[in-house]
LUMKE-155657 format. One record per residue: y, x, z of N, C-alpha, C in turn; residue number from 1; residue in one letter. Coordinates in steps of 0.05 Angstrom, whole numbers. Atoms other than C-alpha are relative to their C-alpha. Layout:
BEGIN
    nyy    nxx    nzz   cayy   caxx   cazz    cyy    cxx    czz  nr rest
      Y      X      Z      Y      X      Z      Y      X      Z NUM    A
...
This chain:
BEGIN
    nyy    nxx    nzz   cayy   caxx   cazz    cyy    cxx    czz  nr rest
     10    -16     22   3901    506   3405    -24     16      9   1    X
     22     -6     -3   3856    545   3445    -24    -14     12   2    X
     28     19    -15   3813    491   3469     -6     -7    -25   3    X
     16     13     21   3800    468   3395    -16     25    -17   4    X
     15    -31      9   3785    548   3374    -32     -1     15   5    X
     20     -2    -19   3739    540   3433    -24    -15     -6   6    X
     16      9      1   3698    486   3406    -13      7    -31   7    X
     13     -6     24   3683    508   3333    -24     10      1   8    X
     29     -4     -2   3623    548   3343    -23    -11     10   9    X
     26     18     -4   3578    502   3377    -12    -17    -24  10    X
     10     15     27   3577    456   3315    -13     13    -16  11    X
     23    -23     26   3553    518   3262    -26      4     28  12    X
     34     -6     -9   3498    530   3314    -12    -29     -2  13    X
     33     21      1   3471    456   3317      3      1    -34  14    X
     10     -3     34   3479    463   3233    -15     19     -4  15    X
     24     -8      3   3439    519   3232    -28     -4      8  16    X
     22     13    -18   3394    488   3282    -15    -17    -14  17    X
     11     20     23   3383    428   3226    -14      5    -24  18    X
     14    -20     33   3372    480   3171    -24     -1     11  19    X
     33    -13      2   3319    515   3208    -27    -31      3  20    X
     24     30      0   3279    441   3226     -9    -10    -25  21    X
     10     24     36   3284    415   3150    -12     24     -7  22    X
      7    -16     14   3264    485   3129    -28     -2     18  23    X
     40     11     -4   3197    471   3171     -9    -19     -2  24    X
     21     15      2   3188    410   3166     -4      0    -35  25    X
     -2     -2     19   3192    423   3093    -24     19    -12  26    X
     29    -21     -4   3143    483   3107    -19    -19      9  27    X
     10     21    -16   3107    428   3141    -18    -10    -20  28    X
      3     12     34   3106    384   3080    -20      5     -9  29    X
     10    -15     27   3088    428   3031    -32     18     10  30    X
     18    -12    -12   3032    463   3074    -22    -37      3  31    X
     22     27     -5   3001    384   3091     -2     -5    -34  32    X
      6      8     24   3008    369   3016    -24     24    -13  33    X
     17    -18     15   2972    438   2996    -37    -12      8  34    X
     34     17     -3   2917    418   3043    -11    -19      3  35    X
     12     25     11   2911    349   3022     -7     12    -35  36    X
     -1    -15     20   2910    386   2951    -28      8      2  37    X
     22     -6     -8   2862    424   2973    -27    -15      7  38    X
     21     25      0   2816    367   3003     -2    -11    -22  39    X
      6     10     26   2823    335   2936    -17     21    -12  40    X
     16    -18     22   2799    395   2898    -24      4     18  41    X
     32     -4    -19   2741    401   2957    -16    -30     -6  42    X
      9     27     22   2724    327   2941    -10     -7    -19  43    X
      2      6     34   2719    332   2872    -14     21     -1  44    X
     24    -26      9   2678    401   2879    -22    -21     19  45    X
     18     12    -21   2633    359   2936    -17    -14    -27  46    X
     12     21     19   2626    305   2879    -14      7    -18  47    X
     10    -21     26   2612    355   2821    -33      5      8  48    X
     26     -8     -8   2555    382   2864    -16    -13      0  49    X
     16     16     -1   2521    322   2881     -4     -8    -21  50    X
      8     10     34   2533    294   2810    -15     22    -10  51    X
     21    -23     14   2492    368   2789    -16     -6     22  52    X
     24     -6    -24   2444    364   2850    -15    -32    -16  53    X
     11     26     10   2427    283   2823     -6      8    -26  54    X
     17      3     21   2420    306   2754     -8     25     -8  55    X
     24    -17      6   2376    367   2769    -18    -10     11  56    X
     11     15     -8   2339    318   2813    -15    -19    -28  57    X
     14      8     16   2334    271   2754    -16     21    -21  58    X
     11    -19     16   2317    335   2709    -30     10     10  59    X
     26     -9     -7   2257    352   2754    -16    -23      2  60    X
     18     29     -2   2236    276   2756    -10      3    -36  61    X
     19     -4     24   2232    286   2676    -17     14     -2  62    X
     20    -23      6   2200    344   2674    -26      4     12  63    X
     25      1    -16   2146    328   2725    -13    -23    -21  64    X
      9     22     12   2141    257   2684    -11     11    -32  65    X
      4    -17     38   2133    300   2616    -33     22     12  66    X
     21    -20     -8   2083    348   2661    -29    -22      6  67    X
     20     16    -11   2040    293   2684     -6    -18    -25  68    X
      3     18     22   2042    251   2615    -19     31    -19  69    X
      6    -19     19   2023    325   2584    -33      7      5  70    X
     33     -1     -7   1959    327   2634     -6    -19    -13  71    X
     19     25     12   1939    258   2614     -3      7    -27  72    X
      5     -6     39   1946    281   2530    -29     10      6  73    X
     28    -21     -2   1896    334   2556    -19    -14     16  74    X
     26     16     -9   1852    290   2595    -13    -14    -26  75    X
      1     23     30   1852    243   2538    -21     18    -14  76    X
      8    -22     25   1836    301   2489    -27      8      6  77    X
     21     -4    -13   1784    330   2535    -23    -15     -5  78    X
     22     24     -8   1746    262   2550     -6      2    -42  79    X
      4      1     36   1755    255   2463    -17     10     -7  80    X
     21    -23      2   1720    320   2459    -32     -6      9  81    X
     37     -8     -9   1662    311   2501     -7    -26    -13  82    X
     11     15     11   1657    241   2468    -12     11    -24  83    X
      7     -3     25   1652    275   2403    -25     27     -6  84    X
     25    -22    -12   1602    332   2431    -19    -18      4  85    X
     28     13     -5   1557    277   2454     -1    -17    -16  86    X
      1     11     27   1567    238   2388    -20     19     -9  87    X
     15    -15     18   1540    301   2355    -28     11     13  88    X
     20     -3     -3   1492    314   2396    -25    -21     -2  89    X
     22     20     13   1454    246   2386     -2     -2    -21  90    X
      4     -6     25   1472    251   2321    -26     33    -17  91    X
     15    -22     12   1427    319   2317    -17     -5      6  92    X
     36     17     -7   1366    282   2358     -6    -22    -21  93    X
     17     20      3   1369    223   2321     -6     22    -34  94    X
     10    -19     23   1371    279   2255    -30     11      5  95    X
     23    -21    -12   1317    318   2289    -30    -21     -3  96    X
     17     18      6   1272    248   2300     -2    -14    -28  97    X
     14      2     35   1280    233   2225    -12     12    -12  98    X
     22    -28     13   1251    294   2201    -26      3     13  99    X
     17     11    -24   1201    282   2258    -17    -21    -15 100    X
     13     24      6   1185    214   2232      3      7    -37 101    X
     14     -1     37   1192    227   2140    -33     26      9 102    X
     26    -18     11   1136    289   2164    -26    -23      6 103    X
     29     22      3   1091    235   2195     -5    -20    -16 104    X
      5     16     15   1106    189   2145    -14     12    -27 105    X
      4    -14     14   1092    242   2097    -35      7     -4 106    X
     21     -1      9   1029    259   2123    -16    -14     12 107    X
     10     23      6   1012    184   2133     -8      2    -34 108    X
      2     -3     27   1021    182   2055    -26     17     -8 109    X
     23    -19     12    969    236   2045    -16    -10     13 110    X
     30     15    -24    915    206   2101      1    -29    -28 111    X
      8     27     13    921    133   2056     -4     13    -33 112    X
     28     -2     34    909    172   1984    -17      1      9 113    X
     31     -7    -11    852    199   2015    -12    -19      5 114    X
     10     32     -3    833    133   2044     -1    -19    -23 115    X
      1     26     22    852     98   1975    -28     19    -12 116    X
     20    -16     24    813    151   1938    -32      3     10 117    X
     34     -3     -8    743    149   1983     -6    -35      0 118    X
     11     36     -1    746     60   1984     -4     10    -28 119    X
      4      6     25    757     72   1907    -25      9     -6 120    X
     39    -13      6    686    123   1904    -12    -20     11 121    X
     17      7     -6    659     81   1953      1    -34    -14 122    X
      3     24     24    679     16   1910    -20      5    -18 123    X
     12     -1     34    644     45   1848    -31      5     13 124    X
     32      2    -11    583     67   1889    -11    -27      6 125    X
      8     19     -5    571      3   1914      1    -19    -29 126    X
      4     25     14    586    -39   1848    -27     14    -14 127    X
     34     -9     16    524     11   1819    -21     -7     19 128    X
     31     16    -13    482     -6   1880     -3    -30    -12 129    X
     10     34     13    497    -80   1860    -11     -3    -13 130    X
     15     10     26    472    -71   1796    -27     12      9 131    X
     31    -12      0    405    -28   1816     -5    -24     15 132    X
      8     24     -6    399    -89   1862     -5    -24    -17 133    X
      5     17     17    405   -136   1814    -28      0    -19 134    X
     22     -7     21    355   -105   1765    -23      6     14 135    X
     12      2     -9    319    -94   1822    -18    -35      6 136    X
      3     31     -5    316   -172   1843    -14      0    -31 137    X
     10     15     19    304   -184   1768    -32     12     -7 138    X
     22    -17     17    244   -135   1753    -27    -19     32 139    X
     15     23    -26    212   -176   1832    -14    -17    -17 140    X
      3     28      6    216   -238   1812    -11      2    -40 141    X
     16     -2     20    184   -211   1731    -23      1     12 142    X
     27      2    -11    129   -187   1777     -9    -14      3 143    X
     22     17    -10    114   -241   1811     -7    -23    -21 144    X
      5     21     28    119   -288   1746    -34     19     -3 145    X
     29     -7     23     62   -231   1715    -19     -2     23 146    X
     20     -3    -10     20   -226   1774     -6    -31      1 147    X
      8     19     -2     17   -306   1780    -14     -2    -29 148    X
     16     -8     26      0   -301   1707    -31     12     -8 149    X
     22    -23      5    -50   -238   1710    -17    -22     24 150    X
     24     11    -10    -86   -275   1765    -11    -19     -9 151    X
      5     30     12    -86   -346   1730    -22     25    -21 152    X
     14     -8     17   -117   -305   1675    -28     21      6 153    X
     21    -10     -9   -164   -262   1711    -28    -20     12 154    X
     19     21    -10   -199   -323   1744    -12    -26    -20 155    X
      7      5     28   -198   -350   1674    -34     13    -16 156    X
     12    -23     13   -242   -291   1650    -15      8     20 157    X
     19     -9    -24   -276   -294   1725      2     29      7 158    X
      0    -19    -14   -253   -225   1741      8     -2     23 159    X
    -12      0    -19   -240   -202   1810     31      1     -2 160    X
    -33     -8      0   -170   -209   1824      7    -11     34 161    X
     -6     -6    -26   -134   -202   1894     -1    -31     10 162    X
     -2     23    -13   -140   -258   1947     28    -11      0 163    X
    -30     22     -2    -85   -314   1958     10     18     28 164    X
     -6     -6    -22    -78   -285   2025     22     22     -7 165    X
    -10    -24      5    -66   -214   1998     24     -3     -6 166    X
    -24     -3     17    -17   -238   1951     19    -17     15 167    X
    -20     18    -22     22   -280   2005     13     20     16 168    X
    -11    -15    -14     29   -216   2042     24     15    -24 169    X
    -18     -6     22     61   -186   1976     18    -12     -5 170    X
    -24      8     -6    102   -233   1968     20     -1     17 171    X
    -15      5    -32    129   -234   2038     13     29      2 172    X
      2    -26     -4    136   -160   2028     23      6    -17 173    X
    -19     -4     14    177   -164   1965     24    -22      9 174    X
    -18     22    -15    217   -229   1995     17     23     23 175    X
    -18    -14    -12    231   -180   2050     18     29    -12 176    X
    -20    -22     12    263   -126   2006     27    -21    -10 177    X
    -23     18     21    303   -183   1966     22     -9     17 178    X
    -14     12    -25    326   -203   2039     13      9      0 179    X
    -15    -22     -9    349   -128   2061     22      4    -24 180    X
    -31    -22     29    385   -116   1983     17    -20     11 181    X
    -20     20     -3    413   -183   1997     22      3     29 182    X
    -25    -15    -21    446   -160   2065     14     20    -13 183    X
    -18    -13     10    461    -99   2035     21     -3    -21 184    X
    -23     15     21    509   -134   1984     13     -6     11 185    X
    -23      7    -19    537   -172   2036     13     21     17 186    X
    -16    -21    -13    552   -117   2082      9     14    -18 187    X
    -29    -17     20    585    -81   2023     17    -17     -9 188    X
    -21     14     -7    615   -144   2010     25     -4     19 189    X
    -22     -1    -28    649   -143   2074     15     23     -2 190    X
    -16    -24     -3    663    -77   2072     27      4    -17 191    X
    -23      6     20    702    -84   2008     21    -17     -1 192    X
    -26     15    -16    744   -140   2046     13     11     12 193    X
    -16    -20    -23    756    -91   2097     12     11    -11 194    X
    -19    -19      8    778    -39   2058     31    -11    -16 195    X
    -28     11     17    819    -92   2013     18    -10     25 196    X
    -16      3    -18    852   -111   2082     11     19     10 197    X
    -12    -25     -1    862    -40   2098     23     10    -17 198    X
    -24     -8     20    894    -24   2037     31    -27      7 199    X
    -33      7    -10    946    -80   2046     13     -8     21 200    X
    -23    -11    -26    969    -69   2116      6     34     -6 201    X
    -23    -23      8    981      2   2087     16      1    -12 202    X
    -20      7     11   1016    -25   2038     19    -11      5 203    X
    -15     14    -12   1057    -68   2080     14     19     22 204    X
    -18    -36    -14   1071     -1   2128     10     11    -17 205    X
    -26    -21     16   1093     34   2066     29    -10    -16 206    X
    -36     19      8   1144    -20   2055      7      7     27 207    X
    -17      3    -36   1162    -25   2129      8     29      6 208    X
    -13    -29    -11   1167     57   2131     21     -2    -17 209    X
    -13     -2     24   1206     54   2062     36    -10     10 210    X
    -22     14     -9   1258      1   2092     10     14     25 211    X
     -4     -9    -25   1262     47   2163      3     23     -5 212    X
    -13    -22     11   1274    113   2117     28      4    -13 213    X
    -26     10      2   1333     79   2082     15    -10     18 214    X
    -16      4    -18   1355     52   2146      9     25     15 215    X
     -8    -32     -9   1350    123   2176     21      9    -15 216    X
    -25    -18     17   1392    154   2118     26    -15      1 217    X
    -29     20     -2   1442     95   2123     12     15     24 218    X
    -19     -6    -24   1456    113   2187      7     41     -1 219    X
     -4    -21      3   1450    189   2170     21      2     -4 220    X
    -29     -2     18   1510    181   2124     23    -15     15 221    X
    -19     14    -19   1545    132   2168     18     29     25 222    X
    -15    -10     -9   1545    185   2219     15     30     -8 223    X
    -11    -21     20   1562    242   2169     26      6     -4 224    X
    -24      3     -4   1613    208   2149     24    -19     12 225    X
    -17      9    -33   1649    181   2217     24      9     -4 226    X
    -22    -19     -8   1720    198   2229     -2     14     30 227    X
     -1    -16    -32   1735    247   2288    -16     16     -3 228    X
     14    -21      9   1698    302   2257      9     26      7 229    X
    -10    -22    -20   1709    371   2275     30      5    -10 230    X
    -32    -11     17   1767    381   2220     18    -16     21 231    X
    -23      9     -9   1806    326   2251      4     -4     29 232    X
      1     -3    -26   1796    348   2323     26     -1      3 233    X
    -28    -14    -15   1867    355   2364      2     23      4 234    X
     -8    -20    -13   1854    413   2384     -6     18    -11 235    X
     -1    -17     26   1835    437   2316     19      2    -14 236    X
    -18      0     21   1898    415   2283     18     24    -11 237    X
């Protein structure tokens, strides 16, 4: 009896001995599961981050791609501009050389009345020299009918009357006037070609300016009215 009293207490100590082991490794456990737990939730914050770090990465790739598409609008716009600055400014030379060119054509127009209006006096002067010529020629050639006459009749009636010689020089004398009117006809003839050739190459310039003033205004109005004007600038809108 007392050898079996004797052995009871060893057994409750290795049973408490078993408690305390399961009760750590149970602490054990539950401590490796927290910080596998834990690693998961570090994991999944790791992942979070990089998934936000990749799409503030892509957020700064848009926003540069939106920044660099926003210069080019403004390049664009820019370059647009100065095209439409140096549009208007040839547009105000070639304005500037029209007004330039209707004043010379303008006061072409006045130089050719003038010019029509001194051929037309000197037309009319000349068709009256023609005629004093003419009546000149005709009243000659009466003379020399009466003086062949007056001498036939003087030598008739035996008066003196002028030698053949004399009257050879007279003739030769009025022959040479009949010569000079007769140039001077022709050279106003001519002249009156000239001037009629004058007049229609001016007339043929005042077509050719006529057709190069309506071409001017064509294009006036063309570039008047262009699109891309100031209203519908960009950077007026």
């Amino acid at each position: 009896m007392d050898t079996g009293a004797s052995a009871d207490p060893p057994r409750r100590t290795e049973s408490g001995s078993e408690q305390r082991e399961l009760l750590l490794r149970q602490r054990e456990e539950a401590v490796s599961e927290r910080e596998r737990a834990a690693d998961a939730r570090q994991s999944a914050a790791d992942a979070r981050d990089a998934s936000a770090e990749a799409r503030e990465h892509d957020a700064d790739v848009r926003e540069e791609t939106a920044n660099t598409r926003e210069e080019t609008a403004n390049t664009r716009e820019e370059t647009a501009n100065t095209r439409e600055e140096a549009a208007d400014a040839r547009d105000h030379v070639a304005n500037e050389r029209d007004l330039i060119a209707n004043a010379r054509e303008a006061a072409a127009d006045v130089r050719e009345a003038a010019a029509d209006a001194r051929e037309a006096a000197a037309d009319v002067r000349e068709a009256a020299a023609d005629t004093r010529e003419t009546k000149a020629d005709a009243r000659e050639r009466g003379l020399d009918a009466r003086e062949a006459r007056a001498d036939q009749h003087g030598r008739a009636l035996r008066h003196a009357v002028p030698g053949e010689r004399q009257r050879s020089y007279e003739h030769i004398a009025r022959a040479q006037e009949l010569i000079a009117s007769s140039k001077a006809r022709l050279d106003r003839s001519e002249a009156r070609l000239r001037r009629a050739d004058a007049r229609d190459a001016r007339e043929q310039k005042a077509v050719d300016q006529e057709v190069a003033a309506s071409t001017r205004q064509a294009g006036a109005q063309r570039r008047a009215g262009r699109p891309g004007d100031a209203a519908s600038r960009p950077d007026q809108r």
